[in-house]
N, C-alpha and C positions, 0 to 999 in steps of 0.2 A: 839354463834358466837364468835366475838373478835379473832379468828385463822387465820392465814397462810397457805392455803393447800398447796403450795410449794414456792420453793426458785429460784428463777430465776437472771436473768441478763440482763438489756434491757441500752441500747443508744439511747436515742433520741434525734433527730439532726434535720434539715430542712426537715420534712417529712410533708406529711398529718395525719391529725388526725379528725374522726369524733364519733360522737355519738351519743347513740339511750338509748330516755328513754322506761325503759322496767318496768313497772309495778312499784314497790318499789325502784329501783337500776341504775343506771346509767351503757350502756355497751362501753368504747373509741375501737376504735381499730385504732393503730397506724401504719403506713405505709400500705403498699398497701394489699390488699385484701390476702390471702392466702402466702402471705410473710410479716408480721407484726406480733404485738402483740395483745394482746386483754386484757383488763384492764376493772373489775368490781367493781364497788363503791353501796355502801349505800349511803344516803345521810348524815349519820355520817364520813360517809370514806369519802368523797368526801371533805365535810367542813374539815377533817383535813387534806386530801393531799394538797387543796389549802392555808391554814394559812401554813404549815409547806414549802410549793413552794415557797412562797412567801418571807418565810425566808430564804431562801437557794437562791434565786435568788437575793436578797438585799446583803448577806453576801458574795456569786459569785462575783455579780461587784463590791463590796467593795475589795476584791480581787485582780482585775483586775486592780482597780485605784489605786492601795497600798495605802489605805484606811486603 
């Protein structure tokens, strides 16, 4: 594992976002049904999109506040 199997580009803004746990993986799918994304995690992936969120969301509004 540890790959990439491709390279994309998403925006996420004031959308919905839900998800479904599926056996081993976490599946979001963001924005509405058949015009969104769909985003799959392990639960290694998922614990590091959240620490690494979380930094980038801190360092965002520090940004914002000219912090």
């Amino acid at each position: 594992m540890g790959e990439v199997s491709m390279g994309t580009w998403v925006k996420v803004d004031d959308c919905p976002i839900h998800y479904t746990v599926c056996h081993d993986v976490i599946e979001f799918e963001l924005g509405g049904w058949g015009s969104g994304v769909e985003l799959v995690a392990t639960e290694a992936g998922l614990t590091n999109l959240l620490q690494r969120g979380a930094e980038a969301l801190t360092a965002l509004r520090g940004e914002q506040h000219g912090a």
